[in-house]
FITOR-621362 format. One record per residue (C-alpha): residue in one letter; x, y, z; residue number from 1. Coordinates in Angstrom, 3 decimals. Example, Ala and Ser with C-alpha at 12.3 -4.5 7.8 and 13.67 -1.06 7.14 Angstrom:
# FITOR-621362
+-----+----------+----------+----------+-----+
: res :       xx :       yy :       zz :   n :
+-----+----------+----------+----------+-----+
:   a :   12.300 :   -4.500 :    7.800 :   1 :
:   s :   13.670 :   -1.060 :    7.140 :   2 :
+-----+----------+----------+----------+-----+
***
This chain:
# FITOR-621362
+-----+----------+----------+----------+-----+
: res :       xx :       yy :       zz :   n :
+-----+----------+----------+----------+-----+
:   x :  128.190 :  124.602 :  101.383 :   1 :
:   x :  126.660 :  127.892 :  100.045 :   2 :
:   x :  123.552 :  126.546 :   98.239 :   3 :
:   x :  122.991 :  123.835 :  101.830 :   4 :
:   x :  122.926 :  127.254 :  103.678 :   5 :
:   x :  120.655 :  128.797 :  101.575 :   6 :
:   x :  118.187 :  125.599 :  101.436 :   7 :
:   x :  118.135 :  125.585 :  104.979 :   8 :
:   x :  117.365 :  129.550 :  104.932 :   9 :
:   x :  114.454 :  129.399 :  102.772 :  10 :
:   x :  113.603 :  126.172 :  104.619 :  11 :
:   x :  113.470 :  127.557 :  107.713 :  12 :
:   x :  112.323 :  131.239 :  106.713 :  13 :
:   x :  113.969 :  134.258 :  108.868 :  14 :
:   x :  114.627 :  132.740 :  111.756 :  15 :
:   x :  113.029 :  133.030 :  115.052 :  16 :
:   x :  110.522 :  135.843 :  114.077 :  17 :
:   x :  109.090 :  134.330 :  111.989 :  18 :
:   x :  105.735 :  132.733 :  112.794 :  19 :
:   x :  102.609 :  131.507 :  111.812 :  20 :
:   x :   99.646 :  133.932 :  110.685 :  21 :
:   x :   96.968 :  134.745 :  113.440 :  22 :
:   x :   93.921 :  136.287 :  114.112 :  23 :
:   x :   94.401 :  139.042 :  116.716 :  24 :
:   x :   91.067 :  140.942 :  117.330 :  25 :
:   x :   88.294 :  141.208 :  116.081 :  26 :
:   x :   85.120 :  144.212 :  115.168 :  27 :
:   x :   82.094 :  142.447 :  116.980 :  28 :
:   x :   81.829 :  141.809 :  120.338 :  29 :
:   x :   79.943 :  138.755 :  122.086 :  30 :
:   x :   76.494 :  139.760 :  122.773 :  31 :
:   x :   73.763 :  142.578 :  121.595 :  32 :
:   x :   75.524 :  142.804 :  118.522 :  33 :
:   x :   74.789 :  145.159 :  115.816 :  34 :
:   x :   72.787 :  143.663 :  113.037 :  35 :
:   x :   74.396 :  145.917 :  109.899 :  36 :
:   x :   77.655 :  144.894 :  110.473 :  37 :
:   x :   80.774 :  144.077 :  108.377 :  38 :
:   x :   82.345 :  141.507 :  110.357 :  39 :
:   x :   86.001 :  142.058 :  110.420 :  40 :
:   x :   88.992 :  139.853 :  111.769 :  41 :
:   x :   92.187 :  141.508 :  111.958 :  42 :
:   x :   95.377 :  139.310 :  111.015 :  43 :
:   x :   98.938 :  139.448 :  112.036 :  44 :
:   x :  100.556 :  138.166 :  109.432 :  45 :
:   x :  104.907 :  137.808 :  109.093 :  46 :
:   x :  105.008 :  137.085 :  105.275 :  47 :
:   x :  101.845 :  138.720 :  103.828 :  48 :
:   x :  100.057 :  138.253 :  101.780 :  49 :
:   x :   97.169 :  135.331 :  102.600 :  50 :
:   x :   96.638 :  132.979 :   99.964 :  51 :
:   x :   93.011 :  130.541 :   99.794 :  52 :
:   x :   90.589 :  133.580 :  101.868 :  53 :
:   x :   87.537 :  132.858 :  100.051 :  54 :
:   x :   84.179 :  131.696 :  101.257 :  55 :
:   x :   84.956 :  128.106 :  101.585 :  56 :
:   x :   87.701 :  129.533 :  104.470 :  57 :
:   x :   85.986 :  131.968 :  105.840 :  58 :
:   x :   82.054 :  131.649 :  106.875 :  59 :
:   x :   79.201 :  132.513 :  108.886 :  60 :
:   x :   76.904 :  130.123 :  110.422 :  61 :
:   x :   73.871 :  130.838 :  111.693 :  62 :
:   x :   72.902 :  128.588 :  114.831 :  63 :
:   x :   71.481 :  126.383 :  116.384 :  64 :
:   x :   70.837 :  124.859 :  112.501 :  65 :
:   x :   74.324 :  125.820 :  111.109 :  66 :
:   x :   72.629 :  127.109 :  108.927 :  67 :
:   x :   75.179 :  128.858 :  106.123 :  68 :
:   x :   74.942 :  133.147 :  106.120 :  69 :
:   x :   75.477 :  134.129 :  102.351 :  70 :
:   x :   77.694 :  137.037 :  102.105 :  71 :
:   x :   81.112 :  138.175 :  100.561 :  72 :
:   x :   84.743 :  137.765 :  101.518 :  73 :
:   x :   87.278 :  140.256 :  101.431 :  74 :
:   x :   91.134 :  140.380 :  102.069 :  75 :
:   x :   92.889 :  143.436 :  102.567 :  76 :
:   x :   96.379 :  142.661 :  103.782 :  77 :
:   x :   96.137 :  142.859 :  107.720 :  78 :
:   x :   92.216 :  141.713 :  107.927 :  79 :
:   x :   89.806 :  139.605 :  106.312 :  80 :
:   x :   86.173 :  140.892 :  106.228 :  81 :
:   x :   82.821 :  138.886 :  106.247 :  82 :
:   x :   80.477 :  141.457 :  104.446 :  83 :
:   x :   76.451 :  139.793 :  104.796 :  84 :
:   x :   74.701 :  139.964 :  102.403 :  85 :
:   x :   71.728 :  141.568 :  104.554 :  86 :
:   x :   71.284 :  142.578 :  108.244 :  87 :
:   x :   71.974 :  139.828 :  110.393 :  88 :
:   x :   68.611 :  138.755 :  112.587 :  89 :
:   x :   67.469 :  139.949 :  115.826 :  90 :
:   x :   68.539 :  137.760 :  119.135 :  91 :
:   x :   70.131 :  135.264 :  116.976 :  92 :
:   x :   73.344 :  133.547 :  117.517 :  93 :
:   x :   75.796 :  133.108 :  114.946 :  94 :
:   x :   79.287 :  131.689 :  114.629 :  95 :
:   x :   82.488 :  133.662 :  112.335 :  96 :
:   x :   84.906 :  130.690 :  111.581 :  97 :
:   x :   87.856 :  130.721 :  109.566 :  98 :
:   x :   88.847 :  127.160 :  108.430 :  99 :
:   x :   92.031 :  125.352 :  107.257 : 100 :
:   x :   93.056 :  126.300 :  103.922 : 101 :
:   x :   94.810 :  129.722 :  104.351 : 102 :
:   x :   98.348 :  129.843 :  104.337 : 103 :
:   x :  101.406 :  133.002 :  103.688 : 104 :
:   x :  103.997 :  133.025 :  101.296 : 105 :
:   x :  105.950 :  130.506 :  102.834 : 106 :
:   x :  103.162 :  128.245 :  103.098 : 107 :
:   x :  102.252 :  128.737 :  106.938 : 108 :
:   x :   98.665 :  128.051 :  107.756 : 109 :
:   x :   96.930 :  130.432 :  109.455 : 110 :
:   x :   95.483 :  129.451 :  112.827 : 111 :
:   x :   91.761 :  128.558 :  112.784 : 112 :
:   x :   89.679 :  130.697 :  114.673 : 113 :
:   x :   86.078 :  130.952 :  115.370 : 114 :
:   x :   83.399 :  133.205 :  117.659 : 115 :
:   x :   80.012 :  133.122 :  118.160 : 116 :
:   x :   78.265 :  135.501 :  118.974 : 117 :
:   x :   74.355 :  136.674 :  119.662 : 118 :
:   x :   72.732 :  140.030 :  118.169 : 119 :
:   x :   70.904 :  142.344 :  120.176 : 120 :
:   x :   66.608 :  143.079 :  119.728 : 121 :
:   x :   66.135 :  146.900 :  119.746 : 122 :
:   x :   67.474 :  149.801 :  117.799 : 123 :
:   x :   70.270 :  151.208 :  120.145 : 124 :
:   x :   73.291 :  153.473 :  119.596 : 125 :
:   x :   76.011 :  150.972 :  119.443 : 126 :
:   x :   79.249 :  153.323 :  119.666 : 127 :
:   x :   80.519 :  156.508 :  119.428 : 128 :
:   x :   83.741 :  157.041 :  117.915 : 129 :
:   x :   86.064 :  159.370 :  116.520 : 130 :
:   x :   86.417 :  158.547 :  112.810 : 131 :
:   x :   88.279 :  160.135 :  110.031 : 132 :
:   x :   89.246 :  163.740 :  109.292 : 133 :
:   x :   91.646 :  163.954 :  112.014 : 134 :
:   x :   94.442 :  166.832 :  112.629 : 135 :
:   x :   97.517 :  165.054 :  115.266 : 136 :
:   x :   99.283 :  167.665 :  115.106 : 137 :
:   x :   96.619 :  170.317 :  116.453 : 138 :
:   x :   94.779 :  168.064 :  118.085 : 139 :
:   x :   91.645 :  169.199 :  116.392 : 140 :
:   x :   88.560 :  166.718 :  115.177 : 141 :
:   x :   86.245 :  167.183 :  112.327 : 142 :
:   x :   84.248 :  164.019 :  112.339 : 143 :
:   x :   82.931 :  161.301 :  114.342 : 144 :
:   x :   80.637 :  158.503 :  113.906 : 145 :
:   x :   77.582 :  157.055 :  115.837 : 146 :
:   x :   77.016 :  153.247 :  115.104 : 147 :
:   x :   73.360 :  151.736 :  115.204 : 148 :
:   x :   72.464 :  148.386 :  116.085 : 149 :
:   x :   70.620 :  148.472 :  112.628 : 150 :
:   x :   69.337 :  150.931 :  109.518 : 151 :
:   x :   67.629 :  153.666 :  110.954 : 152 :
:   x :   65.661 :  156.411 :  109.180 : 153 :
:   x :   68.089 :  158.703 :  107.803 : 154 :
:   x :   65.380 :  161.558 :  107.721 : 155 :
:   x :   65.471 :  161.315 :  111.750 : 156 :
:   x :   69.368 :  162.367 :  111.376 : 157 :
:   x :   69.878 :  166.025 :  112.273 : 158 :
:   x :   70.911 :  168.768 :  114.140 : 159 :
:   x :   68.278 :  169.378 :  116.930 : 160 :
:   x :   66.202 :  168.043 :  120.240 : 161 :
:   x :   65.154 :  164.833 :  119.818 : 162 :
:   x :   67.540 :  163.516 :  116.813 : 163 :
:   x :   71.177 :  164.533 :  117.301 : 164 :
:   x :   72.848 :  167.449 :  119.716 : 165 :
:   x :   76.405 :  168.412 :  120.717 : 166 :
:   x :   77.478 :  170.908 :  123.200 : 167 :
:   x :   80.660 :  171.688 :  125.061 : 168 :
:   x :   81.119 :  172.563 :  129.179 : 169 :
:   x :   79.711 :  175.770 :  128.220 : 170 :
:   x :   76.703 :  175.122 :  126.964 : 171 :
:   x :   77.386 :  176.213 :  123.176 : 172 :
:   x :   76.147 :  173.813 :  120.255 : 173 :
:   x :   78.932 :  171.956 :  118.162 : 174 :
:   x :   76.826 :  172.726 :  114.410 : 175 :
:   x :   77.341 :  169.800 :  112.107 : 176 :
:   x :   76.235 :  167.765 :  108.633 : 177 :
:   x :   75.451 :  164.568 :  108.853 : 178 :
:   x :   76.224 :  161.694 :  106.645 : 179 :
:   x :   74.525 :  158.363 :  106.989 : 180 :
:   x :   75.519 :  154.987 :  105.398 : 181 :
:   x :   73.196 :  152.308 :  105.734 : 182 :
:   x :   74.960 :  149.593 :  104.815 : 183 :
:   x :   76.621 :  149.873 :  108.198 : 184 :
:   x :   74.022 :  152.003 :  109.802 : 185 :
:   x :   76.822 :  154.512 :  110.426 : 186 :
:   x :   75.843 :  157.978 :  110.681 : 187 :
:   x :   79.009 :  160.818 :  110.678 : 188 :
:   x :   78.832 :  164.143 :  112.055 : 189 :
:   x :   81.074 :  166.597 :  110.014 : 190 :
:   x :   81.722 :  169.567 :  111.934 : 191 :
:   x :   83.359 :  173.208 :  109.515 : 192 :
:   x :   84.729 :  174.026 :  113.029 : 193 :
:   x :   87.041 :  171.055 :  114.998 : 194 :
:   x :   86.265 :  169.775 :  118.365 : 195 :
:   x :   88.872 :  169.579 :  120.551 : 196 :
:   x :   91.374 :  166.966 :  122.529 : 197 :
:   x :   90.742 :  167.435 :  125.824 : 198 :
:   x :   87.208 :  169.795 :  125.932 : 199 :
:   x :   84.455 :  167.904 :  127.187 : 200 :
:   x :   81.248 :  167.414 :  124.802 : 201 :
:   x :   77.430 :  166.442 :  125.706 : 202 :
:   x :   75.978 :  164.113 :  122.812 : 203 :
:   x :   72.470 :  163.251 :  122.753 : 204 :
:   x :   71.099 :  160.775 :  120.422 : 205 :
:   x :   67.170 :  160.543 :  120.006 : 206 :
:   x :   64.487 :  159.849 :  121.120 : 207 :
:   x :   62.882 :  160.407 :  118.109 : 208 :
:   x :   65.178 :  158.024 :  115.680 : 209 :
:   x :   63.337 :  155.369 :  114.067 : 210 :
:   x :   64.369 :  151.677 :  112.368 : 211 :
:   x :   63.917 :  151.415 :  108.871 : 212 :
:   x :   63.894 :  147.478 :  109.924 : 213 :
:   x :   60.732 :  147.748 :  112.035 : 214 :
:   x :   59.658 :  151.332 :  112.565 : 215 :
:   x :   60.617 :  150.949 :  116.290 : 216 :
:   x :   61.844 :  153.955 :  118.167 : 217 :
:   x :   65.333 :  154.365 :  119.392 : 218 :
:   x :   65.867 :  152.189 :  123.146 : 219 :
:   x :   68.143 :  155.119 :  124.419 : 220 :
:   x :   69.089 :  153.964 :  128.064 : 221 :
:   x :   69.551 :  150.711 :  126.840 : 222 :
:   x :   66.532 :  149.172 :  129.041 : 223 :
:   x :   64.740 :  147.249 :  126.163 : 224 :
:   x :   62.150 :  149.416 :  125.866 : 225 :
:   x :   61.129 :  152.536 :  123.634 : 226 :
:   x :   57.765 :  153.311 :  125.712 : 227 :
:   x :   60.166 :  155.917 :  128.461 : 228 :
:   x :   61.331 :  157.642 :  124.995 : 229 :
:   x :   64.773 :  158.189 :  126.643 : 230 :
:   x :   67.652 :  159.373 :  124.783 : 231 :
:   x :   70.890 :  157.998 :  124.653 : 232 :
:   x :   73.194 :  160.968 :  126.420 : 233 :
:   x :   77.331 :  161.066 :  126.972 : 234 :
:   x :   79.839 :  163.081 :  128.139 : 235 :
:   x :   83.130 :  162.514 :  126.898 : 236 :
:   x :   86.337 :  164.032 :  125.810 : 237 :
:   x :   89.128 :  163.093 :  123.118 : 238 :
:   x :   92.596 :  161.517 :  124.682 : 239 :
:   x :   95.602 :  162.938 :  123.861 : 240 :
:   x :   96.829 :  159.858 :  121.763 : 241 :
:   x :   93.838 :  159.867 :  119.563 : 242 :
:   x :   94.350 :  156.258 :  118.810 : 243 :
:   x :   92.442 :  155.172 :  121.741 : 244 :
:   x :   89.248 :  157.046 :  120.994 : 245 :
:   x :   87.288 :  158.947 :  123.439 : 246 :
:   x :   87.381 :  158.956 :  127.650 : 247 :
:   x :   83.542 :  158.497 :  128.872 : 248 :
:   x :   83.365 :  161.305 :  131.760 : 249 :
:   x :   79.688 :  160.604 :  132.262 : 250 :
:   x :   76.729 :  158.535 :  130.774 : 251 :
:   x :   73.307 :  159.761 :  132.226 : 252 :
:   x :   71.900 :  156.737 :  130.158 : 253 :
:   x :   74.599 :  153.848 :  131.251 : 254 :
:   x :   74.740 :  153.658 :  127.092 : 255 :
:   x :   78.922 :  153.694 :  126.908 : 256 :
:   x :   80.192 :  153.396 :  123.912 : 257 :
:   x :   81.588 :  150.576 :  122.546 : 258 :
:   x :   84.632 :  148.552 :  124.629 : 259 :
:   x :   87.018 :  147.206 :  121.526 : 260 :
:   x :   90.756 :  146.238 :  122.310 : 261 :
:   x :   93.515 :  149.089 :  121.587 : 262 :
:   x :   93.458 :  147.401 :  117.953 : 263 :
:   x :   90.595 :  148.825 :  117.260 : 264 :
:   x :   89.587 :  147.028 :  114.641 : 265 :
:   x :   86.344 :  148.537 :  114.171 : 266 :
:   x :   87.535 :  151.696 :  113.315 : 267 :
:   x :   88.638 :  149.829 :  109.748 : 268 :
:   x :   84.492 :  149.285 :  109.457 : 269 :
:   x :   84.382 :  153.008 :  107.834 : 270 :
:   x :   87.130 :  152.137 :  105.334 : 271 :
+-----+----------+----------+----------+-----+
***
């Protein structure tokens, strides 16, 4: 009777919360996507961790051909990550799928999944985020990050008009470093002194940022075109619960920053 009730316990696993792996969010969003982008699927997963994520699972297709994307595959416990192996193309669609073929521990197969999705034309800021170097317990900030929607010129990253400001309500500059990584086209601000949860900041990004893809100048106001040499300008403040990123107050330039679910998966992007 002992060794029938444990059968039927490994069986039937741990009982009613258990369940089958799924893909709950993911990094990219449906249109004007970013070009330099790791694309990144996060996973809820019961019995970690995923056996059979490779490439033959998990691909990227580019359409209307389906024509195959070659890149690499990663699995990191709670997300699987389709790293191209160069910028995506501009105004293309593509589709992430993930296949049959990946299963947990106890052999349940993860749910396939699949999104397509269309990248954007001009060099834009794509979001603004809070990143790492984070004090809770103060409340205090000493880096974020501005996405591009591709490589730019890191010699166009600085402090000063026309590449990258900061000021608070008062008027007085926020000095910072910057640090840019191109494989994601991520540039980070690191600032000696924090900002603050709850002070409101002016950021102002460009004009005079350039693509390393094309030599095209930054498309600040998001009207696809460079030729008004507008830059991208936002007001925002940190919430309280710095989970959920920053609260737009105002965007002279309509250029919000990015809209991702409370997952935020893209956050992992920096990782």
């Amino acid at each position: 009777m002992i060794l029938l009730a444990g059968a039927m316990m490994f069986t039937h696993g741990c009982g009613p919360e258990e369940h089958n792996p799924v893909a709950r969010c993911t990094n990219f969003g449906v249109t004007n996507v970013r070009r330099n982008l790791r694309l990144h699927i996060s996973v809820d997963v019961g019995r970690p961790p995923l056996d059979g994520v490779d490439n033959s699972t998990v691909r990227l297709i580019k359409l209307p051909y389906e024509t195959p994307v070659d890149g690499t595959v990663y699995y990191a416990g709670d997300r699987i990550i389709f790293a191209p192996s160069n910028p995506l193309e501009e105004l293309t669609t593509y589709r992430l799928e993930i296949t049959d073929g990946i299963t947990d521990v106890s052999g349940k197969p993860l749910q396939p999944f699949r999104q397509e999705f269309t990248t954007g034309e001009l060099l834009q800021v794509y979001y603004v985020d809070l990143l790492r170097n984070v004090d809770e317990s103060t409340g205090e900030i000493y880096s974020i990050g501005i996405y591009f929607s591709e490589g730019v010129n890191s010699a166009n990253l600085y402090f000063g008009d026309g590449s990258i400001t900061l000021y608070d309500s008062l008027g007085n500059a926020q000095f910072f470093t910057v640090t840019y990584y191109d494989d994601v086209a991520l540039a980070v601000l690191n600032f000696s002194f924090p900002l603050q949860v709850g002070n409101s900041y002016c950021l102002t990004v460009g004009p005079y940022i350039y693509s390393s893809h094309d030599g095209e100048m930054i498309d600040g106001d998001r009207d696809n075109s460079t030729a008004d040499a507008d830059p991208f300008v936002v007001v925002f403040s940190y919430q309280n619960d710095l989970i959920y990123g920053i609260t737009v107050a105002d965007s002279v330039t309509y250029a919000n920053p990015y809209a991702e679910s409370v997952d935020r998966c893209f956050i992992w992007e920096f990782d």
